[in-house]
N, C-alpha and C positions, 0 to 999 in steps of 0.2 A: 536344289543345290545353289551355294553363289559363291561367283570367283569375288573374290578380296585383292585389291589395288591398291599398294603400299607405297608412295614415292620414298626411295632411299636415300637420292641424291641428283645436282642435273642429271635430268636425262637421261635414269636410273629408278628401275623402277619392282620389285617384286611383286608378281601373282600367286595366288594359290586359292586352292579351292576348300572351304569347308568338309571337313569330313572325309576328304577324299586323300589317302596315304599317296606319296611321292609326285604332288601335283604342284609343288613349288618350283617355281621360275621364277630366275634371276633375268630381267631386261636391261641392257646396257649400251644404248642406244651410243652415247659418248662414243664410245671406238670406231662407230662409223661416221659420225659426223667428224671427229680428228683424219681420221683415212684418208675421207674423200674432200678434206677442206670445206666442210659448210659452217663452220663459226661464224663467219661472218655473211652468210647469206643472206636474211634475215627471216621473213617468216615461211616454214613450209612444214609437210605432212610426211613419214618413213610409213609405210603400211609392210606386215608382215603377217603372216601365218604361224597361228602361237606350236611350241614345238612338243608343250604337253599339256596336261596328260592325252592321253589317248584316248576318243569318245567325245572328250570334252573340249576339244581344242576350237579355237575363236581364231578371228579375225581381230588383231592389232592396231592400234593405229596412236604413233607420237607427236604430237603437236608442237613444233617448237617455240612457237608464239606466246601458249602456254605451259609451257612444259607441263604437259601434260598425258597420263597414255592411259590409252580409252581398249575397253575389249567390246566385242559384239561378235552375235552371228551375222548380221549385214553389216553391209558399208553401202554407202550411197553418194556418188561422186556427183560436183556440179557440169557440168556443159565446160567445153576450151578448156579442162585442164590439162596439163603435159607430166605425161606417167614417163623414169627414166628409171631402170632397172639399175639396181648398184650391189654390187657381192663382192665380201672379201674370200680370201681362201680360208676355209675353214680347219684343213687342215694344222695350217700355223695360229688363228686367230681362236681364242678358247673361250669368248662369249658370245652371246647371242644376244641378236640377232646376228648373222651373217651376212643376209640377204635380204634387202626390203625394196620395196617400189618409191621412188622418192618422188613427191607431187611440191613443186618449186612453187611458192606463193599461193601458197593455201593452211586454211585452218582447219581444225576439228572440231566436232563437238558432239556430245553423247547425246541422244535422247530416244524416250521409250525403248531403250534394249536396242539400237539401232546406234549406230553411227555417219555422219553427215559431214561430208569434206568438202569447200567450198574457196572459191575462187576469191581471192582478194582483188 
């Protein structure tokens, strides 16, 4: 099987998987980085917990450096980086992510089916 990684838009991004009926996700990173004021940040990593399908769910991760969002079953973080929890209320806010891990000054990068998040 493979997921398929569509960029939409900044920081916007659709998954779906091959073959596999109601496995489309919409990512829309944008709403939290407006939220929580990180525009102007500059370069850092959102990791989240993909929310479908079920079975096949990944490990996220959005790069703002390069807008870019990566899936994997690992992630593999560098040494000193600083993990800060950020969630909107889901209740009122109607995309997703909601909730990610936000690693301030750090990039991403995909490789061998693995993901590699690294300290600037």
């Amino acid at each position: 099987m493979t997921q398929v990684i569509e960029r939409l838009a900044n920081a916007t991004f659709r998954s779906q998987w091959q073959n596999i009926p109601d496995s489309t996700l919409k990512l829309n990173f944008d709403v939290l980085i407006d939220h929580f004021g990180l525009t102007d940040v500059g370069s850092f990593c959102l990791v989240h917990w993909q929310a479908k399908p079920k079975g096949l769910r990944r490990w996220g991760v959005y790069c703002r450096s390069a807008d870019m969002y990566y899936a994997a079953d690992e992630i593999f973080f560098d040494e000193g980086l600083t993990i800060q929890t950020l969630q909107m209320d889901e209740r009122v806010v109607k995309t997703v992510p909601t909730a990610v891990l936000f690693l301030n000054g750090a990039i991403a990068e995909s490789i061998n089916n693995q993901i590699l998040v690294t300290k600037l």
